[in-house]
PAZAPA-4460 file (N, C-alpha, C; in steps of 0.05 Angstrom, whole numbers, plus 32768, in hexadecimal, padded with zeros to 4 digits):
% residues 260
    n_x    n_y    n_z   ca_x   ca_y   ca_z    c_x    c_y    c_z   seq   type   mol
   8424   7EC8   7B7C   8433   7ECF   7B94   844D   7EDD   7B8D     1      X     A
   8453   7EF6   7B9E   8469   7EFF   7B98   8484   7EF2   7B99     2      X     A
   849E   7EF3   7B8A   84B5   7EE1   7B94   84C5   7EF8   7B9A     3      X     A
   84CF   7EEC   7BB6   84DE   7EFD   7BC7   84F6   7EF9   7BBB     4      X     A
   850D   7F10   7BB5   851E   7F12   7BAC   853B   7F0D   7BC3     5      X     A
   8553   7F08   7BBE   8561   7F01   7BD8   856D   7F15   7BE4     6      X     A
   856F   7F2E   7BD9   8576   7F45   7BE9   855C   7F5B   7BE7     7      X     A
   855D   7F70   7BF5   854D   7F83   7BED   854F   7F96   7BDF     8      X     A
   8541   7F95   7BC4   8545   7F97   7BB1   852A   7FB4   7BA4     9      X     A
   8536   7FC9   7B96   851D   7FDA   7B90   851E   7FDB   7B72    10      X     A
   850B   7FE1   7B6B   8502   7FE5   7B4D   84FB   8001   7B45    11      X     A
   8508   8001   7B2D   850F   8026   7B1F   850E   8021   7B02    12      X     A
   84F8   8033   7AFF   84F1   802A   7ADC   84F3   8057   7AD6    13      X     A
   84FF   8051   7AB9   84F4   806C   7AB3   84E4   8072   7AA3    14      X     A
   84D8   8088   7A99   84B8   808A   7A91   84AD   807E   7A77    15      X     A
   84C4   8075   7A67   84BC   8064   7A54   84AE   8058   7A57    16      X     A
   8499   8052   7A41   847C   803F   7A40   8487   8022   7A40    17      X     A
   849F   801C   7A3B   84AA   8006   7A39   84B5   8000   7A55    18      X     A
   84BA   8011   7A63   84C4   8008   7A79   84B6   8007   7A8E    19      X     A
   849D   801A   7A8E   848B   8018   7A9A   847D   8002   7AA3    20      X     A
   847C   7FF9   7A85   846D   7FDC   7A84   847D   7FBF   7A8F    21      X     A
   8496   7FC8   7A89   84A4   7FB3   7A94   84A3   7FBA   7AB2    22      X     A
   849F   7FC8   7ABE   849E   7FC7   7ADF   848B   7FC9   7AE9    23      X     A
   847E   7FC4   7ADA   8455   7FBD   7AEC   8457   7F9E   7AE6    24      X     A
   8468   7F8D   7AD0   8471   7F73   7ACA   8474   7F60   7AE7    25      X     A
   8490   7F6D   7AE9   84A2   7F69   7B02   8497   7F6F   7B1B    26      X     A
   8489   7F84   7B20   8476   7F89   7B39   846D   7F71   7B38    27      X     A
   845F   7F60   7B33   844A   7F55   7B38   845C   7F3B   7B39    28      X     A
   846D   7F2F   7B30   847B   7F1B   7B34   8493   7F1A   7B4B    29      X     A
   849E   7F35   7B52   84B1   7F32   7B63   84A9   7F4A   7B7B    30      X     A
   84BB   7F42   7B90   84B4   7F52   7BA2   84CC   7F6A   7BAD    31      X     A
   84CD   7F7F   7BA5   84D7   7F97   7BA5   84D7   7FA5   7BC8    32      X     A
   84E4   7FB8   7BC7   84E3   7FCD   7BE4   84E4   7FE6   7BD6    33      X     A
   84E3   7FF2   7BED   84E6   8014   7BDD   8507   8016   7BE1    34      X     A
   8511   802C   7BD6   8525   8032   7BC9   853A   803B   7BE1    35      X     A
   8531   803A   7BF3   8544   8055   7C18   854E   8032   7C1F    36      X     A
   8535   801C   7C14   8541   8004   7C2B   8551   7FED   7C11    37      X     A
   855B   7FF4   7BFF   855C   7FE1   7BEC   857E   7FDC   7BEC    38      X     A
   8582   7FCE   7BE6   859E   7FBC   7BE0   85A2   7FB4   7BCD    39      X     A
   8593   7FB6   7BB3   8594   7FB4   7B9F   8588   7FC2   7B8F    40      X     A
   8591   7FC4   7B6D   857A   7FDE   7B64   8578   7FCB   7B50    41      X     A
   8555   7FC9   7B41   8557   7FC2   7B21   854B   7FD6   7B15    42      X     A
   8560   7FDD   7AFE   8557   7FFC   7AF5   854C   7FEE   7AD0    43      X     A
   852E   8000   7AD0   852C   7FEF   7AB7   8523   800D   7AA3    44      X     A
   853A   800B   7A8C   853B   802B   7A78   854A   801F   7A69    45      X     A
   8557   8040   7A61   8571   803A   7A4C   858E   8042   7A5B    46      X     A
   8598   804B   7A49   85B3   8052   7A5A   85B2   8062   7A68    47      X     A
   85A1   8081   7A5C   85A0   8091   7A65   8598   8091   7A83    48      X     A
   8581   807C   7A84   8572   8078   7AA3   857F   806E   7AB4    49      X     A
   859C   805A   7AB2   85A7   8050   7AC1   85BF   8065   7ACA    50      X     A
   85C3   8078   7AB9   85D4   808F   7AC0   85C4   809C   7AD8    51      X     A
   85AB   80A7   7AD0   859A   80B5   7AE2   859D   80A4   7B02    52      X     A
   8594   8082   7B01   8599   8075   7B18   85AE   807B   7B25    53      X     A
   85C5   8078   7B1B   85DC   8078   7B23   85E5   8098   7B33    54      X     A
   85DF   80AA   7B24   85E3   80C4   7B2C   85C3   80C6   7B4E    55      X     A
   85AC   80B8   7B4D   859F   80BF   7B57   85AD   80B3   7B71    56      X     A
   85BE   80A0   7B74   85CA   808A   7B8A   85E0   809D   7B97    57      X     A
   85F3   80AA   7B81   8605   80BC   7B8B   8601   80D2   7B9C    58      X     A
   85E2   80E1   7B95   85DC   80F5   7BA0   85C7   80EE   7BB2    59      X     A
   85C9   80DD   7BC3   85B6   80CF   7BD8   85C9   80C7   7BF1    60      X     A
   85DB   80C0   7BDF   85FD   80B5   7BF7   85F8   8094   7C07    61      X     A
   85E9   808B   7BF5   85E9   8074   7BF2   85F0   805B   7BDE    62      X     A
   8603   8049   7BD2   8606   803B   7BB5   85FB   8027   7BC1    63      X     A
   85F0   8019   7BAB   85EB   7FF7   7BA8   85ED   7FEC   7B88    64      X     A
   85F3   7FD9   7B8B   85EF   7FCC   7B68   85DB   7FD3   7B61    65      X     A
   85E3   7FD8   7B46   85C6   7FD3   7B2B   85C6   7FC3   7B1D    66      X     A
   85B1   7FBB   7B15   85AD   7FA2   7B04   8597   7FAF   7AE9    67      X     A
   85A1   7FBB   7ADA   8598   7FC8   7AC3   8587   7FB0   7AB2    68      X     A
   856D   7FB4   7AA6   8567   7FAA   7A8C   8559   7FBD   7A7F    69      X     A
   855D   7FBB   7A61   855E   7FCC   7A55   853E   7FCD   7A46    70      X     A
   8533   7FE7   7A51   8516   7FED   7A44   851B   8009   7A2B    71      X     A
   8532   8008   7A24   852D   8027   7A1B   8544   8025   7A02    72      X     A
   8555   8026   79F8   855C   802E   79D2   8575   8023   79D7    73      X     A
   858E   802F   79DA   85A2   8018   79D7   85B0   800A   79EE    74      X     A
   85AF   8011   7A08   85AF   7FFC   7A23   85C8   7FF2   7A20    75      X     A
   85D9   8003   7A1E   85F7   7FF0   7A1C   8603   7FF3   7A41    76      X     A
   85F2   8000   7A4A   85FF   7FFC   7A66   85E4   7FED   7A70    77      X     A
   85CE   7FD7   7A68   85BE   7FCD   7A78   85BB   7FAF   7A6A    78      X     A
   85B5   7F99   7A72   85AC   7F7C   7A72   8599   7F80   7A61    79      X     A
   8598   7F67   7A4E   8576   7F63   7A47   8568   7F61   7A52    80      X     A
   8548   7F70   7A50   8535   7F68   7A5A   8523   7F4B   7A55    81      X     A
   8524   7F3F   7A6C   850B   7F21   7A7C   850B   7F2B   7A8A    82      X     A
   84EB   7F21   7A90   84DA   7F19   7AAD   84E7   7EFE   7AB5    83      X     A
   84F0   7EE8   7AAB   84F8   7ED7   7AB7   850D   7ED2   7ACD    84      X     A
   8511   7EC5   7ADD   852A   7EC1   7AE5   853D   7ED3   7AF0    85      X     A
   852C   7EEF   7AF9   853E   7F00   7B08   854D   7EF9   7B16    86      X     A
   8544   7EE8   7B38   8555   7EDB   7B43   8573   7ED9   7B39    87      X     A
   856E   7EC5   7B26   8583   7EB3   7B1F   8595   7EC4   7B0C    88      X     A
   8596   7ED7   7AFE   859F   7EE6   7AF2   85AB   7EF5   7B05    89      X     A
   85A3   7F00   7B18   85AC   7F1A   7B2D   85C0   7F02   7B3B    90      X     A
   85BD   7EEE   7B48   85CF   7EDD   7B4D   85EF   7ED7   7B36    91      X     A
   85EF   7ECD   7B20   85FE   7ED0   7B14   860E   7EE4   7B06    92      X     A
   8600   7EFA   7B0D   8602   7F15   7AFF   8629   7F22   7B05    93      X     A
   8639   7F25   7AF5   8651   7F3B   7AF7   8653   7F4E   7AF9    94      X     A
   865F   7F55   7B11   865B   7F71   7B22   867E   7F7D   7B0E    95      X     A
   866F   7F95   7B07   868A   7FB0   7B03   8689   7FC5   7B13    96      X     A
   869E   7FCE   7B1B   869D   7FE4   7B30   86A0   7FFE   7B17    97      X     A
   869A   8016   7B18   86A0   802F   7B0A   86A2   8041   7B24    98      X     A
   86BE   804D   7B1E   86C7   8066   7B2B   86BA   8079   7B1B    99      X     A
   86A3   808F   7B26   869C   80A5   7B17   86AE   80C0   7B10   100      X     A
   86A8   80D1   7B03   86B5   80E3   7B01   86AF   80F6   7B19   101      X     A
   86C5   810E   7B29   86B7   812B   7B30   86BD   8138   7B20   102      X     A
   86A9   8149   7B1B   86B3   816C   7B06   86AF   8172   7B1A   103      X     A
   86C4   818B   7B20   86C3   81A9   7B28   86C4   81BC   7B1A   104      X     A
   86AD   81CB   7B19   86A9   81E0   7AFD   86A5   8200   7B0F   105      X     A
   86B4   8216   7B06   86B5   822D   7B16   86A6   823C   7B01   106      X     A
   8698   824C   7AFE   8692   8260   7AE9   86A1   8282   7AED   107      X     A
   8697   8286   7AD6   86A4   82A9   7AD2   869C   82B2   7AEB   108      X     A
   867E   82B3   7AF4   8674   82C0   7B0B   8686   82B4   7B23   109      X     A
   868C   82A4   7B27   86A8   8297   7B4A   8692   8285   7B4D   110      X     A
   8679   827A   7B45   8669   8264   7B4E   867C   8254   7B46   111      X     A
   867B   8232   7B5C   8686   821D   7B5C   866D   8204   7B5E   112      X     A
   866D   81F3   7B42   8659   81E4   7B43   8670   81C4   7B41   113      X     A
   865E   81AE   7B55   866E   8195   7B58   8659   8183   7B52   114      X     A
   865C   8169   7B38   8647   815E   7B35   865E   8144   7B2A   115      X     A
   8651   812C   7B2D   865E   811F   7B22   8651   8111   7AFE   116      X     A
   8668   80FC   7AF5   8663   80EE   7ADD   866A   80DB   7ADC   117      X     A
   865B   80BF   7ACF   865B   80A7   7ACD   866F   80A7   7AB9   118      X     A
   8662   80B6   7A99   866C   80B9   7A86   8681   80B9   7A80   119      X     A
   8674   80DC   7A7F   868F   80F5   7A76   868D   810A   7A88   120      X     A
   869F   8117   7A84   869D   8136   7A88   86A4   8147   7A66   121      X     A
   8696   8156   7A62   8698   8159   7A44   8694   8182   7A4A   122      X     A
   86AE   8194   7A37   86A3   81AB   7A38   869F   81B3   7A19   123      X     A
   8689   81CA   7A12   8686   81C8   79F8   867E   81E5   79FC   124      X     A
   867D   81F6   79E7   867A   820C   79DF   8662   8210   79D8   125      X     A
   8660   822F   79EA   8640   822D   79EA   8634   8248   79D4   126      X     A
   864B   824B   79C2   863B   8260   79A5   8646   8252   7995   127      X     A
   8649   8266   7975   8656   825F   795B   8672   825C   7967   128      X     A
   8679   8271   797A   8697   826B   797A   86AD   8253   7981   129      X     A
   86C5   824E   7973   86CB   8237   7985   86D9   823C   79A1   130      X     A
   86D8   8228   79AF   86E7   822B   79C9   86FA   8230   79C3   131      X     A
   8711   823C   79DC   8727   8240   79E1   872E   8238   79FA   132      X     A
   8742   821F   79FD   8741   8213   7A19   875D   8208   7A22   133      X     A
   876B   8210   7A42   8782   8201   7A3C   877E   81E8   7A57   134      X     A
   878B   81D4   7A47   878A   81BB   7A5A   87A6   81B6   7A6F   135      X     A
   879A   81AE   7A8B   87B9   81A2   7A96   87B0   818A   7A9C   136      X     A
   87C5   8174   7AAF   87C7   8160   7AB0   87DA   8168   7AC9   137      X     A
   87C4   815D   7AE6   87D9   815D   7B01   87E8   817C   7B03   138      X     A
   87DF   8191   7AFD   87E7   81AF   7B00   87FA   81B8   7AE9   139      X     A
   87FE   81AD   7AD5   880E   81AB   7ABC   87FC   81AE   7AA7   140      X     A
   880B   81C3   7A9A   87F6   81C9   7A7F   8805   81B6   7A68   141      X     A
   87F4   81A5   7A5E   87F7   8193   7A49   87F3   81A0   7A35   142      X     A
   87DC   81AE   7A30   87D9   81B6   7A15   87CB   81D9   7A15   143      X     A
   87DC   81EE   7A15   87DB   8201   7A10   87C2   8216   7A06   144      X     A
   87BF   820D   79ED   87A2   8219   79E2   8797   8201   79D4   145      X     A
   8780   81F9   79E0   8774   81E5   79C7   875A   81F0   79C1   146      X     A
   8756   81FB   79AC   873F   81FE   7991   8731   81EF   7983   147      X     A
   8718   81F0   7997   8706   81D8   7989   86EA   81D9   7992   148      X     A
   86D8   81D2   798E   86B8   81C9   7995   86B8   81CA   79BA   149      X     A
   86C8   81B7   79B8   86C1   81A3   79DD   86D5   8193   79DC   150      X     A
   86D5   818E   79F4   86EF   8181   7A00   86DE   816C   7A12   151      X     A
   86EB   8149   7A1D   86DB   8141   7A2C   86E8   812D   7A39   152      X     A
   86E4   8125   7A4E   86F1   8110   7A61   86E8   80F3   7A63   153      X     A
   86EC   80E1   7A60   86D3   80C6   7A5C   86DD   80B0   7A6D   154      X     A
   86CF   80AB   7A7F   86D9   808C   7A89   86E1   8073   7A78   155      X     A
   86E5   805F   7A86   86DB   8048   7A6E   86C5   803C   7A6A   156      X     A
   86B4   803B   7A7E   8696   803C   7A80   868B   804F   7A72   157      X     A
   8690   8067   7A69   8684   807B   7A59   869B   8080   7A40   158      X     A
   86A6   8072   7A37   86B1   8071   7A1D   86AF   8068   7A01   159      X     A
   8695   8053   7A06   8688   804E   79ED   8676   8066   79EB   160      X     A
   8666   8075   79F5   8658   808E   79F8   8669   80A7   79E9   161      X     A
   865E   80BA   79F9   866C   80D3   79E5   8679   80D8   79DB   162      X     A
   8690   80CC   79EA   86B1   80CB   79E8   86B9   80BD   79D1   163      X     A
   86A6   809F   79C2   86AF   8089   79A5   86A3   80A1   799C   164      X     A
   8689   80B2   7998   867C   80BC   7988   8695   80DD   797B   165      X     A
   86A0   80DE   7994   86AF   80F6   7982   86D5   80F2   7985   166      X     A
   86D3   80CF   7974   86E6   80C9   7973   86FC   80C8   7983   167      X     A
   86F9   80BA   7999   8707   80B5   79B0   870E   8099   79B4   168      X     A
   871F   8092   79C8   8725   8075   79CB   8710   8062   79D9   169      X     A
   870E   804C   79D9   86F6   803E   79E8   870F   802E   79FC   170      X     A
   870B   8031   7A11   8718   8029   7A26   8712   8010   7A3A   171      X     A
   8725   7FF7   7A38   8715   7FE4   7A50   8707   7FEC   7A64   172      X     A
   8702   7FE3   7A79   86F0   7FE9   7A8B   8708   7FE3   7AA3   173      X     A
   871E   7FD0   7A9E   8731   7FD0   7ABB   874D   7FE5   7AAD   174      X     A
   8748   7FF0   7AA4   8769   7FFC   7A8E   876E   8014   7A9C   175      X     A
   8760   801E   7AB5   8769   802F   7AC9   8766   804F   7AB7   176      X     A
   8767   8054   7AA4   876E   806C   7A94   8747   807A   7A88   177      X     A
   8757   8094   7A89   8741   80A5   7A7C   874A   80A6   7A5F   178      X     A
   872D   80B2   7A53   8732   80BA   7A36   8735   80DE   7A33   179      X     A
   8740   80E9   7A2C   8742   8107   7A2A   8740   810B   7A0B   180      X     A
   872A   811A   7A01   8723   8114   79EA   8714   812C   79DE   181      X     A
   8725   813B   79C6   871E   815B   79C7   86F7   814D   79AD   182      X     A
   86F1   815E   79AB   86D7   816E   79A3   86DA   8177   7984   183      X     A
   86DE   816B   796E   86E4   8185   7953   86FE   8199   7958   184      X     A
   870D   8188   795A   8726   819C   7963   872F   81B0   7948   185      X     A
   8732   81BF   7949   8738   81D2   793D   875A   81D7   7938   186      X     A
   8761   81DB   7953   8780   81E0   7956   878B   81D1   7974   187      X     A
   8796   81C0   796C   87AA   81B6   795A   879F   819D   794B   188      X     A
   879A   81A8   7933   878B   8194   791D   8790   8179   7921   189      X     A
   87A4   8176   7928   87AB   814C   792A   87A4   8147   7943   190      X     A
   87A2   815D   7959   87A1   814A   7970   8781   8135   796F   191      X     A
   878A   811C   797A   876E   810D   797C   876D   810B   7999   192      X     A
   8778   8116   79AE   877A   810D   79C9   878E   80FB   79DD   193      X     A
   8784   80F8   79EE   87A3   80E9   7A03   878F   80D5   7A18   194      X     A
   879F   80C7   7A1F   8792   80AC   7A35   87A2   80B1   7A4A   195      X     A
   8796   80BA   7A5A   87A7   80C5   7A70   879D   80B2   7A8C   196      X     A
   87AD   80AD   7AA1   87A9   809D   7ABD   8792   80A2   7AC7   197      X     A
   8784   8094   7AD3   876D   8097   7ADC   8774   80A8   7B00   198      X     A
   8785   80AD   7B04   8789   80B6   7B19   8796   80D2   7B22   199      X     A
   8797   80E0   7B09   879F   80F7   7B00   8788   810F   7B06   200      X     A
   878B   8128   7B00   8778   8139   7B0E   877D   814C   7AF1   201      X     A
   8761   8150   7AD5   8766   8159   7ABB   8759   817C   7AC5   202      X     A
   8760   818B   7AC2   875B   81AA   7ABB   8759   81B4   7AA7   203      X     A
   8745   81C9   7AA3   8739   81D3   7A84   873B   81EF   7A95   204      X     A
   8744   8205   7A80   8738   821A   7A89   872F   822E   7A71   205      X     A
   871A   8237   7A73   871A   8249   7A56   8722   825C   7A51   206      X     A
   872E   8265   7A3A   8744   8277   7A32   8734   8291   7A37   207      X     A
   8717   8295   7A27   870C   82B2   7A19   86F0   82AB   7A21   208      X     A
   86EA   82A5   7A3B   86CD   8293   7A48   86B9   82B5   7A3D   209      X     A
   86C2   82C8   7A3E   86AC   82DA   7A33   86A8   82E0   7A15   210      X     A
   86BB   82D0   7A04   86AE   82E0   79EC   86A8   82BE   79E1   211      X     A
   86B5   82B1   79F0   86B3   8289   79E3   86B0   8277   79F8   212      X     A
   8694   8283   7A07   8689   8272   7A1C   8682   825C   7A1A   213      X     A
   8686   8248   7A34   868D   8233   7A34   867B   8220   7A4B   214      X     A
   8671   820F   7A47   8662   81F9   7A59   8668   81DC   7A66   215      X     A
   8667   81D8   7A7D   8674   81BB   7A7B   8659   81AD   7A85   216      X     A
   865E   8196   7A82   8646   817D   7A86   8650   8168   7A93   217      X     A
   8647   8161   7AA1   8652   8142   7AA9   8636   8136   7AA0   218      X     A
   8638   811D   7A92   8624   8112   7A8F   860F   8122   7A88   219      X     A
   85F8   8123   7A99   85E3   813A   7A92   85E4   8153   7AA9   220      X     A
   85F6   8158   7AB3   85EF   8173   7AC3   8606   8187   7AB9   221      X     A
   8600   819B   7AAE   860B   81B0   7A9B   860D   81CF   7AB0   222      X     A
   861C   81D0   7AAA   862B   81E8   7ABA   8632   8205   7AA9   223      X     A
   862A   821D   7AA1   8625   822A   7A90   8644   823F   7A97   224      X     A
   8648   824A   7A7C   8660   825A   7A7D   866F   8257   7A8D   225      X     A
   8683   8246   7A94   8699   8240   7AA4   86B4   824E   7A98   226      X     A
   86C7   8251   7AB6   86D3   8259   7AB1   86F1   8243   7AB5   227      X     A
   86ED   8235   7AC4   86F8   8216   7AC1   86F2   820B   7ACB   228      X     A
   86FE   81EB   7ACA   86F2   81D2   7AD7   870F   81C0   7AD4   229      X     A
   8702   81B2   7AED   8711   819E   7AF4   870A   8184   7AFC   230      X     A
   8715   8168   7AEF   870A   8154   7AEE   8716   813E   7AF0   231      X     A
   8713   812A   7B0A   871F   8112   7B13   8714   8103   7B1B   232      X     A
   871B   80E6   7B1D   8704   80CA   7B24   86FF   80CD   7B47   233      X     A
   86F0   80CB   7B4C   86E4   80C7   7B66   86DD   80B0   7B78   234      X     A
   86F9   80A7   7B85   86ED   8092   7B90   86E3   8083   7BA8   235      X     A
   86CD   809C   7BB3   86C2   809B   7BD0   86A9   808D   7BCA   236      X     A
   869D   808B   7BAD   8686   807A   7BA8   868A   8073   7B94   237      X     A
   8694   8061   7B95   8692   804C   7B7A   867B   8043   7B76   238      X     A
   8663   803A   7B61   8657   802F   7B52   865C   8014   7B4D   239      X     A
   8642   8003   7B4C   8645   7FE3   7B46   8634   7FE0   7B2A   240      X     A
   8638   7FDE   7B20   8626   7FC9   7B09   8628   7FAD   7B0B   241      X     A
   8609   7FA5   7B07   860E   7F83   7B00   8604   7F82   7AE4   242      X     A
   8607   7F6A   7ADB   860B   7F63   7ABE   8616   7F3B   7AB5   243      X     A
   85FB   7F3F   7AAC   85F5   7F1C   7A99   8613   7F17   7AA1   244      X     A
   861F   7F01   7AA3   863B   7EF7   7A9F   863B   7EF1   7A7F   245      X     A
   8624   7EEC   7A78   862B   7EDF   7A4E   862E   7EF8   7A3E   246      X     A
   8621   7F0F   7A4C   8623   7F25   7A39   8632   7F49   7A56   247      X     A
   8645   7F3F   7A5C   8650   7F55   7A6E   865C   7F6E   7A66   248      X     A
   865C   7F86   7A76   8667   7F99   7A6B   8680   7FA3   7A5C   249      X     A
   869B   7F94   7A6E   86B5   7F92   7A5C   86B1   7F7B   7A49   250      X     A
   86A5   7F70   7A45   86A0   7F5E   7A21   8692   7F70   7A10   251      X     A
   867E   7F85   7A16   8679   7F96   7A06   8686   7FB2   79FB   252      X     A
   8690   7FB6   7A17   86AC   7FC6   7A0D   86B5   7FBE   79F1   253      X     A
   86C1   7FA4   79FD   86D9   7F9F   79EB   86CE   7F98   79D0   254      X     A
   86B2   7F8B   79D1   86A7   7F87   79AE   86A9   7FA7   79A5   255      X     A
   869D   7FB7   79AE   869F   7FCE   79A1   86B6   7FDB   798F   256      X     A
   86CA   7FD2   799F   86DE   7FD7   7992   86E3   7FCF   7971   257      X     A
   86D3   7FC0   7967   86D6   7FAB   794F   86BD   7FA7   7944   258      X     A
   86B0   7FC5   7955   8696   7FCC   793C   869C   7FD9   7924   259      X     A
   8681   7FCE   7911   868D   7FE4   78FB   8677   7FF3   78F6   260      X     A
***
């Protein structure tokens, strides 16, 4: 017999054979709704799939919690996977709110594309050449010309991600601040980046977008030869995560920090 769950609750697996299987598991033990009537989400992938969830909630104009377990490679934003004891887990579970990112990205042509990011917002150079890009901060140019690969913006929810990988700060999850964090910088050779307020409004614009064209991405939606962008937290839909209380998201933060 199915066990009715205490809210209404839908189930989202992505195409992994692993996750697949884990939600023909759960079908049969719990009782789900479709996704227009749900009040809860269990999303069962990797990170990547709970990004996808999350972005699929934003562009529907509807949020509810997720309750991630992880069917897919490193799951640092999802729970372990059991069949056991959903209930009781989703009951005890710690809720984090994440403010997402907006990019506003204009291209050479005057197109204006608006997409958000969990992550990052990340721009990177789309030949041999390197970028040429100048940054402001609140209508103030901070940094003049910076020479480098990519440039990228990271929450603290998306700071063990791209942002540790190209040597950036890993940021609590309540510490209010972004990571601003250049790409293979080229010029000015020392800079490693700035932690700037989470409530600030960051500007990129590219210097030479025709001969050292340039791309921005939020997360996964990529925006081709831009001519600038602009990028600040958004807080008309916040995002919930739930998460084990023994193994929660700001405790993993912070172990990271003291990986080696």
């Amino acid at each position: 017999m199915d066990i009715v769950l205490p809210k209404p609750m839908a189930l989202l697996a992505s195409n992994a054979e692993a996750a697949l299987a884990a939600e023909a598991m759960l079908r049969q033990r719990y009782d789900f709704v479709a996704l227009e009537e749900a009040e809860l989400i269990i999303a069962l992938g990797g990170d990547g799939y709970m990004l996808h969830t999350l972005h699929t909630m934003l562009n529907r104009g509807k949020v509810c919690p997720v309750f991630g377990m992880n069917r897919g490679t490193v799951g640092f934003l999802m729970n372990e996977w059991r069949i056991d004891g959903l209930i009781e887990r989703i009951a005890r579970a710690k809720a984090f709110t994440v403010a997402p990112l907006e990019m506003t990205a204009t291209t050479m042509a005057g197109e204006v594309a608006r997409y958000h990011a969990i992550n990052e917002v990340s721009l990177l150079r789309e030949t041999r050449q390197t970028a040429w890009i100048e940054v402001s901060v609140n209508g103030r140019v901070v940094m003049p010309e910076l020479v480098c690969d990519g440039v990228l913006v990271a929450t603290p929810a998306g700071s063990t991600a791209y942002n540790l990988s190209a040597l950036g700060p890993i940021l609590p999850l309540n510490s209010k601040l972004m990571a601003l964090t250049p790409i293979s910088p080229f010029r000015p050779r020392r800079w490693r980046g700035a932690l700037v307020p989470d409530n600030v409004s960051i500007a990129f614009r590219v210097l030479d977008p025709k001969k050292r064209p340039v791309s921005a991405v939020a997360d996964q939606f990529e925006v081709r030869d831009v001519a600038s962008v602009e990028v600040a937290v958004d807080r008309t839909d916040t995002l919930t995560l739930l998460f084990d209380p023994e193994h929660a998201l700001d405790e993993r933060i912070t172990t990271e920090q003291f990986a080696v």
